[in-house]
TIVO-2410 file (N, C-alpha, C; in nm, 3 decimals):
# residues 160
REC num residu      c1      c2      c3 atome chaine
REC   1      X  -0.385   2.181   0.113     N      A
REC   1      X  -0.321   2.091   0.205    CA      A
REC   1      X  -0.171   2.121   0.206     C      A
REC   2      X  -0.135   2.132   0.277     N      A
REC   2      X   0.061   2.177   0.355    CA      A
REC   2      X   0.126   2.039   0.372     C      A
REC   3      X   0.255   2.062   0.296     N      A
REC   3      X   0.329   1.954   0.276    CA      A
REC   3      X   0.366   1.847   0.402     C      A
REC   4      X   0.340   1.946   0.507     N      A
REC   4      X   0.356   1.852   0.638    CA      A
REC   4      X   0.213   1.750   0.668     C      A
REC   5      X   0.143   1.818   0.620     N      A
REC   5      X   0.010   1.762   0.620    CA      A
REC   5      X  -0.029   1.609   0.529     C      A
REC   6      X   0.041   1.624   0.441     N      A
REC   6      X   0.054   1.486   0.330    CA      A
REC   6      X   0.124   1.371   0.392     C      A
REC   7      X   0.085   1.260   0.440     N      A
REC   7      X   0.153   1.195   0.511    CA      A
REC   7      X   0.183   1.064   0.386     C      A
REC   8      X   0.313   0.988   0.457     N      A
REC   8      X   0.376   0.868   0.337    CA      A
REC   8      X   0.304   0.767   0.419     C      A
REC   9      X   0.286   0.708   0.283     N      A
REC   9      X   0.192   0.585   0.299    CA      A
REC   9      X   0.251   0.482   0.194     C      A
REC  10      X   0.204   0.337   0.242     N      A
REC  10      X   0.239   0.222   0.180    CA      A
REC  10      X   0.091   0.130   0.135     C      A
REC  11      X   0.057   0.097   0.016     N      A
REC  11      X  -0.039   0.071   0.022    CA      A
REC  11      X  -0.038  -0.104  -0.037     C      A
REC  12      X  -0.048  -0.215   0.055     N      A
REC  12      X  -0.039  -0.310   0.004    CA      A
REC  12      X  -0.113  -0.374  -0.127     C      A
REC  13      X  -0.069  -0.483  -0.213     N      A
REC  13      X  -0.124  -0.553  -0.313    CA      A
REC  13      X  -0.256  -0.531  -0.331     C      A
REC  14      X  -0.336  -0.596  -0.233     N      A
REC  14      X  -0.482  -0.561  -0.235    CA      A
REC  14      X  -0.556  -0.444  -0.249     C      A
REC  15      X  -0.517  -0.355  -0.187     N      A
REC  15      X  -0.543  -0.201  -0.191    CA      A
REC  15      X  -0.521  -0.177  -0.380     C      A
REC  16      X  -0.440  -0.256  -0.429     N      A
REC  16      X  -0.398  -0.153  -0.564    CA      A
REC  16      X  -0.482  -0.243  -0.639     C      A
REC  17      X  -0.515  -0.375  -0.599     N      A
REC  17      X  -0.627  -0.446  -0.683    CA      A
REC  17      X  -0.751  -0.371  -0.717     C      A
REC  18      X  -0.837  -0.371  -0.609     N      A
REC  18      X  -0.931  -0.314  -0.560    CA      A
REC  18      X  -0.928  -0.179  -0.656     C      A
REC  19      X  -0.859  -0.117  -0.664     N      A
REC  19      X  -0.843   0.050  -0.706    CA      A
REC  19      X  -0.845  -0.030  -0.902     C      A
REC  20      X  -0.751  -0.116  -0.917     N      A
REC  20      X  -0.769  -0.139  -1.064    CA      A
REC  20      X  -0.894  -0.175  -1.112     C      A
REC  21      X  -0.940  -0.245  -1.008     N      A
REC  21      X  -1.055  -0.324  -1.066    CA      A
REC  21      X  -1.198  -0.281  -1.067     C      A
REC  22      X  -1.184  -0.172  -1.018     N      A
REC  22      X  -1.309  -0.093  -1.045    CA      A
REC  22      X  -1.332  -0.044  -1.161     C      A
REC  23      X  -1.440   0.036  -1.200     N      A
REC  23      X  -1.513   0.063  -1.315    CA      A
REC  23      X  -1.394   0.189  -1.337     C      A
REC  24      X  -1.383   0.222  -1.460     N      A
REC  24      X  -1.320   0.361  -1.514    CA      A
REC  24      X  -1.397   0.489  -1.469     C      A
REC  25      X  -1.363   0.557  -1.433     N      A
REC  25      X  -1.368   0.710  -1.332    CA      A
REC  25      X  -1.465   0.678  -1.181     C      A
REC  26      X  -1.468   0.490  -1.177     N      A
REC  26      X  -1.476   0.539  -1.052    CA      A
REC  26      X  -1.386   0.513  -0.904     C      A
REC  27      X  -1.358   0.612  -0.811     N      A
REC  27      X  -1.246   0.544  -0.749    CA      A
REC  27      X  -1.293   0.558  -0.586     C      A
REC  28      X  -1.231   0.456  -0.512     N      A
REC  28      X  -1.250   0.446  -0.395    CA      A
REC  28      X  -1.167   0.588  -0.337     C      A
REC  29      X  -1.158   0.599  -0.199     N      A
REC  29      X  -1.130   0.651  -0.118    CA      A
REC  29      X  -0.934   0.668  -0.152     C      A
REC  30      X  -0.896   0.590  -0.110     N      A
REC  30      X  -0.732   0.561  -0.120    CA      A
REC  30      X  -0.708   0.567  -0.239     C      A
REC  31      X  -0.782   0.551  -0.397     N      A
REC  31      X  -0.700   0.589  -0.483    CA      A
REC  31      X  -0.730   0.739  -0.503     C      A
REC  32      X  -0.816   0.805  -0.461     N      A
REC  32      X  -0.851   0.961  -0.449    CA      A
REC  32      X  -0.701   1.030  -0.384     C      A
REC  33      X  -0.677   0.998  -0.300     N      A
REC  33      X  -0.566   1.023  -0.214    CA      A
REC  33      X  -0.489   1.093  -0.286     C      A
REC  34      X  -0.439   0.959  -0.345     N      A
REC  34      X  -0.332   0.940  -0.392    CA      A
REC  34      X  -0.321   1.011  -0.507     C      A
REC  35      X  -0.428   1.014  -0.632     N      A
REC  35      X  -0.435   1.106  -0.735    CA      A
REC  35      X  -0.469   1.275  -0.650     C      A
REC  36      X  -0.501   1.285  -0.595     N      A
REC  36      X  -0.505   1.410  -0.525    CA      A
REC  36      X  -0.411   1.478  -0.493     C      A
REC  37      X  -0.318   1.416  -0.431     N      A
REC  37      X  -0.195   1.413  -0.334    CA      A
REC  37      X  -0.225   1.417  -0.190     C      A
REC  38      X  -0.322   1.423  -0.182     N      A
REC  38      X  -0.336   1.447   0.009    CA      A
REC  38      X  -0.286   1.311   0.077     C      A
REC  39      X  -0.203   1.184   0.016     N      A
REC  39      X  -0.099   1.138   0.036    CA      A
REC  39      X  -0.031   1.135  -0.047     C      A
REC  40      X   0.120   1.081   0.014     N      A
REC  40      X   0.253   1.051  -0.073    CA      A
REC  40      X   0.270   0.896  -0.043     C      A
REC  41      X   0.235   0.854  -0.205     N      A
REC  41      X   0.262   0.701  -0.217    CA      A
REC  41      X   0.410   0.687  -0.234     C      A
REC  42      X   0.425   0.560  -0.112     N      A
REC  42      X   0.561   0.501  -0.161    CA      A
REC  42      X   0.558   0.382  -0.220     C      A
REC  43      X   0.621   0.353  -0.341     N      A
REC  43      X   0.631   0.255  -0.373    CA      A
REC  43      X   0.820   0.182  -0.390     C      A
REC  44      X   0.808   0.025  -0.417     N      A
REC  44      X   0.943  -0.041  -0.419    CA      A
REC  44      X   0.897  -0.135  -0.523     C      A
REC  45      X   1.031  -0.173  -0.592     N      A
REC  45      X   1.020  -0.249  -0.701    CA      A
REC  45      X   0.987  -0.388  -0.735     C      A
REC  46      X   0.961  -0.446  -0.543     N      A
REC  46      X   0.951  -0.546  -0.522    CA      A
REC  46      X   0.790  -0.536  -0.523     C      A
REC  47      X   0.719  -0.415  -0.432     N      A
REC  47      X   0.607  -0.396  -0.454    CA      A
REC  47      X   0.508  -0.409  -0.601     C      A
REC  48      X   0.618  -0.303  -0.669     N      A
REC  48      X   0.536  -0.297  -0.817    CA      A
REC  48      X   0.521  -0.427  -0.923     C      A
REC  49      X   0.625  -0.526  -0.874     N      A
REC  49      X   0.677  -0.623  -0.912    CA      A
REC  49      X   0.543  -0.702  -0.889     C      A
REC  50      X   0.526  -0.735  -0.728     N      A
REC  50      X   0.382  -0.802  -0.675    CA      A
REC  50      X   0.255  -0.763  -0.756     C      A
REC  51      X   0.227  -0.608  -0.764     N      A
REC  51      X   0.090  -0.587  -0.846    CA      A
REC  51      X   0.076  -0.642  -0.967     C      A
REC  52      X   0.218  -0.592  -1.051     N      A
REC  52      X   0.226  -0.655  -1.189    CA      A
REC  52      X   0.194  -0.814  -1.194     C      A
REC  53      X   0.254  -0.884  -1.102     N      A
REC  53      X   0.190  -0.993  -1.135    CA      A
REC  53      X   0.029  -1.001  -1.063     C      A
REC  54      X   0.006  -0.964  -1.017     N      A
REC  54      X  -0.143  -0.999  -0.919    CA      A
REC  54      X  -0.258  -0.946  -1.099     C      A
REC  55      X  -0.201  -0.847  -1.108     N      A
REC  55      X  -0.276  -0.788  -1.231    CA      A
REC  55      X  -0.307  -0.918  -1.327     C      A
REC  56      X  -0.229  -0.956  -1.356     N      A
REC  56      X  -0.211  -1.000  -1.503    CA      A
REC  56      X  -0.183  -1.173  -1.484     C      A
REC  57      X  -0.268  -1.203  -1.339     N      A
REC  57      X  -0.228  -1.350  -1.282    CA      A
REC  57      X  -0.406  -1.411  -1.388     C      A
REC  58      X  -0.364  -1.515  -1.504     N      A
REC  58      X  -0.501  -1.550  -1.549    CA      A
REC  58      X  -0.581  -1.595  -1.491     C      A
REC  59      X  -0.603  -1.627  -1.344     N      A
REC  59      X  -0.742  -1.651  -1.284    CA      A
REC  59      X  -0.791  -1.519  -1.221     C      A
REC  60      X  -0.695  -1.440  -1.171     N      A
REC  60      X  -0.776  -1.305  -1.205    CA      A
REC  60      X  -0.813  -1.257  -1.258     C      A
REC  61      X  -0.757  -1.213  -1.413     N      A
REC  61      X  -0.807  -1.171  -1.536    CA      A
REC  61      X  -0.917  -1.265  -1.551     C      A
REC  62      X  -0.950  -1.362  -1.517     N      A
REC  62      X  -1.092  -1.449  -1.592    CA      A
REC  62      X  -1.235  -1.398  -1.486     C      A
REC  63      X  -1.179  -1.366  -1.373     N      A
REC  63      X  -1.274  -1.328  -1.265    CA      A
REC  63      X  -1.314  -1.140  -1.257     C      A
REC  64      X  -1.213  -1.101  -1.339     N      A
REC  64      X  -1.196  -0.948  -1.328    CA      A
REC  64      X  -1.246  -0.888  -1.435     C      A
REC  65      X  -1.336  -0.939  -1.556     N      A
REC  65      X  -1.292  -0.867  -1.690    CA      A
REC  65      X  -1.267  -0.717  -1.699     C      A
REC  66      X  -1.277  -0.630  -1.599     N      A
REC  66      X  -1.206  -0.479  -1.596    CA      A
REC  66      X  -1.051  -0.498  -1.640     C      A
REC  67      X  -0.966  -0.623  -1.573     N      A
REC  67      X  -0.879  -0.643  -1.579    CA      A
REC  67      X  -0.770  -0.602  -1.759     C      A
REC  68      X  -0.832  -0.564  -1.873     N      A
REC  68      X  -0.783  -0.588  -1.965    CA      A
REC  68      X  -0.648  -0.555  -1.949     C      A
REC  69      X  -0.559  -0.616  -2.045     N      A
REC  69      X  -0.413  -0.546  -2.038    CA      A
REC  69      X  -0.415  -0.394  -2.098     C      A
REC  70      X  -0.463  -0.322  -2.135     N      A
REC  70      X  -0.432  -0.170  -2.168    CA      A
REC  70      X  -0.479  -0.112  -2.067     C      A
REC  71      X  -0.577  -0.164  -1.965     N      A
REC  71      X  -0.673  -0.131  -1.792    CA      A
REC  71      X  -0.505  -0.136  -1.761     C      A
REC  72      X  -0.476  -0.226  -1.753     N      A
REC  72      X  -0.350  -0.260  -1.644    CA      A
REC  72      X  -0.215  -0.174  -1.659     C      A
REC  73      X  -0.198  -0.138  -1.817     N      A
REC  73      X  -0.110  -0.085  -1.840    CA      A
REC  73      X  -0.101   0.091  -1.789     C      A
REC  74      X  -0.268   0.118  -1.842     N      A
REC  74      X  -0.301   0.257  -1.792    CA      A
REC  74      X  -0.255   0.282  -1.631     C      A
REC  75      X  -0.294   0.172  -1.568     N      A
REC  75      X  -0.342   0.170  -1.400    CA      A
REC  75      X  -0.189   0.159  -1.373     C      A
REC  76      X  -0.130   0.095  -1.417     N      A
REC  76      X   0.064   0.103  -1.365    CA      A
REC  76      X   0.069   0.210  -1.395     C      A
REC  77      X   0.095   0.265  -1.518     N      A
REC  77      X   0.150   0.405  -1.552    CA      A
REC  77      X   0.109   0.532  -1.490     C      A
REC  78      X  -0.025   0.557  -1.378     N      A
REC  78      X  -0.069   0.613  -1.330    CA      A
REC  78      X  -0.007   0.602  -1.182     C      A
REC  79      X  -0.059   0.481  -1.126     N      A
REC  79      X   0.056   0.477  -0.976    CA      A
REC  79      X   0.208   0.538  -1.010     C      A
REC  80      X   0.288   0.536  -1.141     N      A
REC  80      X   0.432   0.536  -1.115    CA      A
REC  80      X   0.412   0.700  -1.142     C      A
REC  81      X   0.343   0.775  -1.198     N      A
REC  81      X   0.325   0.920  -1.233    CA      A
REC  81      X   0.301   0.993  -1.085     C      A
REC  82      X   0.193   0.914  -0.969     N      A
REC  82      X   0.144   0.973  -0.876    CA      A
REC  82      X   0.236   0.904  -0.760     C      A
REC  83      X   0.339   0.805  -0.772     N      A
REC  83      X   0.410   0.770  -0.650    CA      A
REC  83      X   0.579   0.819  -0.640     C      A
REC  84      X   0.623   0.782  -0.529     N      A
REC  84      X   0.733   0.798  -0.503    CA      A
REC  84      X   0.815   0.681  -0.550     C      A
REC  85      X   0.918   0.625  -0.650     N      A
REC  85      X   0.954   0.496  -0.650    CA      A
REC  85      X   1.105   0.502  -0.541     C      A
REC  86      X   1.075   0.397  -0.463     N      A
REC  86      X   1.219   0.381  -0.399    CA      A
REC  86      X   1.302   0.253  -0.423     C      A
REC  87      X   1.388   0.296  -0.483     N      A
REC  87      X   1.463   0.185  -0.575    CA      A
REC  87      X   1.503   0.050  -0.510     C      A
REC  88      X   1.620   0.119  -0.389     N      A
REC  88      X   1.640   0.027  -0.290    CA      A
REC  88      X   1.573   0.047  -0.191     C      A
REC  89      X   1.567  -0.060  -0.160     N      A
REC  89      X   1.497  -0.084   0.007    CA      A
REC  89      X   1.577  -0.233   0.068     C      A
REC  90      X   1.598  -0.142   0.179     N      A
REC  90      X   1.705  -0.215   0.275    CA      A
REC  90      X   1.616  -0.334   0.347     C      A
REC  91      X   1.661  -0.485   0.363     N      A
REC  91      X   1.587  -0.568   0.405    CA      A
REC  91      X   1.648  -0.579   0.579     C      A
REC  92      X   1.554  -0.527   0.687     N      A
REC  92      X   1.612  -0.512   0.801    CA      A
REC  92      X   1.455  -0.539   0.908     C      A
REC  93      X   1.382  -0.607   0.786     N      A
REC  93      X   1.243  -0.641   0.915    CA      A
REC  93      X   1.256  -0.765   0.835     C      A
REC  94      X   1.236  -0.898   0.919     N      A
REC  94      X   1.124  -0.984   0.856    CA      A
REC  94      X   1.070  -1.079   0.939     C      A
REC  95      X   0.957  -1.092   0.877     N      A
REC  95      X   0.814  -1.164   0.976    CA      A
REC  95      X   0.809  -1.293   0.975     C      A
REC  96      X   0.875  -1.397   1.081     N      A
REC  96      X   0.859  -1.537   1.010    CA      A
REC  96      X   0.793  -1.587   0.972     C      A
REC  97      X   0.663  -1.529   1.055     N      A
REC  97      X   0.509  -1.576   1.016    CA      A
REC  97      X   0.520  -1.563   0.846     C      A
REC  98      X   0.517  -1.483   0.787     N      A
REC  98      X   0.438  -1.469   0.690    CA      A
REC  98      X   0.571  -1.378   0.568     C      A
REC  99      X   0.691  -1.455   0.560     N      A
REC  99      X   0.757  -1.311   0.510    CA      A
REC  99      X   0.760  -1.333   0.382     C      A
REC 100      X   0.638  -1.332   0.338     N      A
REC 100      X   0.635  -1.307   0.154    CA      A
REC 100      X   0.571  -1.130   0.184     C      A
REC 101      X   0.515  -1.044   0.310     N      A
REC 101      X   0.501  -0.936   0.336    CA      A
REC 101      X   0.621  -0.875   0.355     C      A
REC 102      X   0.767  -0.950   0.380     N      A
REC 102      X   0.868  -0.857   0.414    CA      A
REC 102      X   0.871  -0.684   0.375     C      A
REC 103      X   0.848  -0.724   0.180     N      A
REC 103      X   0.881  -0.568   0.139    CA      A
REC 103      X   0.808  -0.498   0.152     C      A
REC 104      X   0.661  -0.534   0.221     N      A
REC 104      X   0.590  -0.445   0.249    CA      A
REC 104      X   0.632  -0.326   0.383     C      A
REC 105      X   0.689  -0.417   0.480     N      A
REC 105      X   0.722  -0.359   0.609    CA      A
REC 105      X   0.852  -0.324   0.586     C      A
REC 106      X   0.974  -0.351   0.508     N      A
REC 106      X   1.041  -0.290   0.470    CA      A
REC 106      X   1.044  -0.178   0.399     C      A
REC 107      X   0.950  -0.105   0.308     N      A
REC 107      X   0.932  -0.046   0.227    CA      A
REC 107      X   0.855   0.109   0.342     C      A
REC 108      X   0.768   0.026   0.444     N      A
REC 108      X   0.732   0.138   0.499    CA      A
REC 108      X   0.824   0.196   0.618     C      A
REC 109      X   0.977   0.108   0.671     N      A
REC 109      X   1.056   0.150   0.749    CA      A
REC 109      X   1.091   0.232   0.650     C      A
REC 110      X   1.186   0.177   0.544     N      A
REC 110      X   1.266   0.268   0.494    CA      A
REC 110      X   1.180   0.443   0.418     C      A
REC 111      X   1.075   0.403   0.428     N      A
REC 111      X   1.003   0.534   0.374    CA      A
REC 111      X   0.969   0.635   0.458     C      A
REC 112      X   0.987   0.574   0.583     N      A
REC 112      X   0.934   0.622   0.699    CA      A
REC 112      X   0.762   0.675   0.708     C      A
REC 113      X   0.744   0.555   0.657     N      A
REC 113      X   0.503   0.604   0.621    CA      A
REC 113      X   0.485   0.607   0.776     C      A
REC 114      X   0.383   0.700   0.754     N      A
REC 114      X   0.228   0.747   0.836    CA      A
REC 114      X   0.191   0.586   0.856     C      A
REC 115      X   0.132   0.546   0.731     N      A
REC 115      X   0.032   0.451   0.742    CA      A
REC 115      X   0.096   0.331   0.612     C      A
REC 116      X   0.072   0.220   0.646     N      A
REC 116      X   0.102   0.042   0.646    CA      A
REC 116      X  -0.074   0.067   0.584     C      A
REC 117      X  -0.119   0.084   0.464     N      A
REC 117      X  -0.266   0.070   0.424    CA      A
REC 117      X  -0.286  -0.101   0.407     C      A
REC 118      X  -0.410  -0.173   0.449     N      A
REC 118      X  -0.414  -0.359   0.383    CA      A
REC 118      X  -0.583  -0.340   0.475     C      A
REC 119      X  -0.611  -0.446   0.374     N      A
REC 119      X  -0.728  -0.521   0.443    CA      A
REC 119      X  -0.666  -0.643   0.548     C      A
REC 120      X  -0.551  -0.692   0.483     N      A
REC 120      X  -0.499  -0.825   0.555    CA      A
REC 120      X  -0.528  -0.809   0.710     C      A
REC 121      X  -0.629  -0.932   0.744     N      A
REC 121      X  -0.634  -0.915   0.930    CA      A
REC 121      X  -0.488  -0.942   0.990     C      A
REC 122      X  -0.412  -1.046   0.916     N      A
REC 122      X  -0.303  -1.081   1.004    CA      A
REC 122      X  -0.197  -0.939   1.019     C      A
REC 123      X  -0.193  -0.875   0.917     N      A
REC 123      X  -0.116  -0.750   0.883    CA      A
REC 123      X  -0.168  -0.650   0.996     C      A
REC 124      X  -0.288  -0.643   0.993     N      A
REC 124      X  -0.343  -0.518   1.107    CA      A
REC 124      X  -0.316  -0.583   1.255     C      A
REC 125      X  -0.305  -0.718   1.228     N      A
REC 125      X  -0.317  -0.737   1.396    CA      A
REC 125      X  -0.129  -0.701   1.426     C      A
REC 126      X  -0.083  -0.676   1.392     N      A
REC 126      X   0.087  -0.675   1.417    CA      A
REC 126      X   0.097  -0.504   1.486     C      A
REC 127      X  -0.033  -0.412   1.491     N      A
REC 127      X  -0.034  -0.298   1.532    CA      A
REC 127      X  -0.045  -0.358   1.727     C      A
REC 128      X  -0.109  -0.435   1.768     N      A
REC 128      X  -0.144  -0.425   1.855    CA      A
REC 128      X  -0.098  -0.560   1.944     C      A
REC 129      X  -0.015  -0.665   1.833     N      A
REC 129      X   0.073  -0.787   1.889    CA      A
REC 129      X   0.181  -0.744   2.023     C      A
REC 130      X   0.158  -0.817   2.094     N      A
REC 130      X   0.306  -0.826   2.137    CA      A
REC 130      X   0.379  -0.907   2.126     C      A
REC 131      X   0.400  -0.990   2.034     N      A
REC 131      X   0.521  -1.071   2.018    CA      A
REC 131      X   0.631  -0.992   1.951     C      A
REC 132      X   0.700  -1.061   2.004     N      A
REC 132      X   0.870  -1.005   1.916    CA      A
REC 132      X   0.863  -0.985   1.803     C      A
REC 133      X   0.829  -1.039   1.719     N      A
REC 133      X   0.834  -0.935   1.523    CA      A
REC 133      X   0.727  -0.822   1.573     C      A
REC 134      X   0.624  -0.814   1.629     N      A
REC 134      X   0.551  -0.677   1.611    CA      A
REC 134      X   0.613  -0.561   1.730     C      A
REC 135      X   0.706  -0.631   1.815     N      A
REC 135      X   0.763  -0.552   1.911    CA      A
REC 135      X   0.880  -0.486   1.821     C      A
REC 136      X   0.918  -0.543   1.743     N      A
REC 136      X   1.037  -0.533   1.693    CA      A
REC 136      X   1.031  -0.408   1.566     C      A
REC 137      X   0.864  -0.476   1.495     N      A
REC 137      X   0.869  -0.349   1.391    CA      A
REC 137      X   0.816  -0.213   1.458     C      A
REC 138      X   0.755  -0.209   1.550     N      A
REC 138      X   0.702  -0.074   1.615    CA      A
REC 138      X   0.829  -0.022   1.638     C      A
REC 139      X   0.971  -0.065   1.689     N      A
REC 139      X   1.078  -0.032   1.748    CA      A
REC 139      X   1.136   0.032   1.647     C      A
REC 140      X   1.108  -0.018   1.482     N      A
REC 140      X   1.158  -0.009   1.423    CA      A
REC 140      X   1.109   0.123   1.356     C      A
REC 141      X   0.987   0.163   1.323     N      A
REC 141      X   0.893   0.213   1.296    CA      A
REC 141      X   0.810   0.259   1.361     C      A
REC 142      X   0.823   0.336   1.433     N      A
REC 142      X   0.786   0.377   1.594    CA      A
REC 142      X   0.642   0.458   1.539     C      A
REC 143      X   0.624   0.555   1.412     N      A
REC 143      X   0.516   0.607   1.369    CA      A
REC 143      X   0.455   0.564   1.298     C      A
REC 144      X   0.452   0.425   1.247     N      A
REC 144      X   0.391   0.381   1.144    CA      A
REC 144      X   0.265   0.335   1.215     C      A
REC 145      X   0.156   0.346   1.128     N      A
REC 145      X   0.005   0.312   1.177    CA      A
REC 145      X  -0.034   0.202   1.094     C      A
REC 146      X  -0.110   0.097   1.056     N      A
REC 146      X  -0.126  -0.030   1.024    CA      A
REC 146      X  -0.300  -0.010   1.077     C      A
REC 147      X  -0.355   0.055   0.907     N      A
REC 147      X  -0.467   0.069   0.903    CA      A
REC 147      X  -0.551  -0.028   0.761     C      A
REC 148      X  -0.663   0.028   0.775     N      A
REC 148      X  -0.731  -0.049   0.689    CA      A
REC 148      X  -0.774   0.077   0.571     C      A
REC 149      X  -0.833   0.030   0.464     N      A
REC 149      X  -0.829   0.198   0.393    CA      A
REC 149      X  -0.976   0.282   0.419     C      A
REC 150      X  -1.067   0.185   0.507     N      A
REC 150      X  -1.196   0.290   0.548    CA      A
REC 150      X  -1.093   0.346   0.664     C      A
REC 151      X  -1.070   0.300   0.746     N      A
REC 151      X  -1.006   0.404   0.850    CA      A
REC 151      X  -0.902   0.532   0.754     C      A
REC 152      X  -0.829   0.488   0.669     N      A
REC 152      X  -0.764   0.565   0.643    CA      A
REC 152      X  -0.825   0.713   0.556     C      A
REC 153      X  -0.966   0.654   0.478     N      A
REC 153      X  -1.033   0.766   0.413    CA      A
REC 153      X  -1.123   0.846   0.532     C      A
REC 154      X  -1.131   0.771   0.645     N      A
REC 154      X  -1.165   0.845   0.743    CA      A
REC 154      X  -1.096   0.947   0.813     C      A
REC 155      X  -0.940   0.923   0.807     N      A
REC 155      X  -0.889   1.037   0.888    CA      A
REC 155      X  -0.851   1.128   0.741     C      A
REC 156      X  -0.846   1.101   0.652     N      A
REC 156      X  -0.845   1.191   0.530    CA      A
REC 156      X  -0.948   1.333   0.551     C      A
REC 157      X  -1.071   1.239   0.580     N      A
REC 157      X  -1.209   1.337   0.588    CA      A
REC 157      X  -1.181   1.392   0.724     C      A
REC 158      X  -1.091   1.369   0.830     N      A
REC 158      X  -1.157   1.409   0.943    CA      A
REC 158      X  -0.996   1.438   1.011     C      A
REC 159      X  -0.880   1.483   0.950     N      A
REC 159      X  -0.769   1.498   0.941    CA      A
REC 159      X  -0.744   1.570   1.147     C      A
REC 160      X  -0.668   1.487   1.206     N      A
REC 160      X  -0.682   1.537   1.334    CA      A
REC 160      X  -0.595   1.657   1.380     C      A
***
């Protein structure tokens, strides 16, 4: 795969749950990627900040038992080995609806990602909104795509 070919990607909270909380050697689609390289994860400190706690929140850990803390510790130390960390990130989007997502959409302006990865419906529907915050981040982010991660292991497999 050719470096132009590796596209930057942002992969929200959920996406990195999902990837922790599976069984040991086995991995979905998007964390393949990413240990692969056939993307370039971006990450922000506000991001890593969010997982760390989502990880290690005790009603997850009681619902997760994969969750252990040395699982969690491994599973951080692996995203920060296979990502990009971007220290600052400039706050120049935010969503009134919902802006506990700010650094997400911040994180993928300033990175300039391919792809906004989430299950979140409200998150995917901002690809195809026209109101003013989704007019505003396309303007902003004119290439960013706001997928889900089967679509995204789909164009992996089927690279256009």
């Amino acid at each position: 795969m050719t470096s132009e070919s590796v596209h930057r990607v942002v992969y929200d909270t959920m996406v990195f749950f999902q990837w922790a909380a599976l069984p040991e050697g086995r991995q979905h689609g998007t964390a393949k990627a990413v240990l692969e390289g056939s993307v370039h994860l971006c990450l922000s400190l506000d991001l890593l900040s969010e997982i760390k706690d989502l990880l290690t929140r005790p009603a997850i850990v009681a619902r997760t038992k994969s969750l252990t803390p040395d699982r969690v510790d491994r599973f951080l130390e692996a995203i920060l080995q296979h990502a990009e960390m971007l220290p600052s990130v400039p706050n120049v989007f935010s969503w009134a609806q919902h802006p506990d997502d700010d650094h997400l959409f911040n994180l993928a302006i300033h990175a300039k990602a391919k792809y906004l990865v989430t299950w979140e419906s409200r998150i995917l529907k901002l690809a195809t909104d026209q109101t003013q915050d989704a007019t505003r981040l396309r303007q902003l982010a004119p290439n960013l795509e706001i997928i889900t991660p089967k679509i995204l292991a789909g164009k992996l497999r089927n690279p256009e």
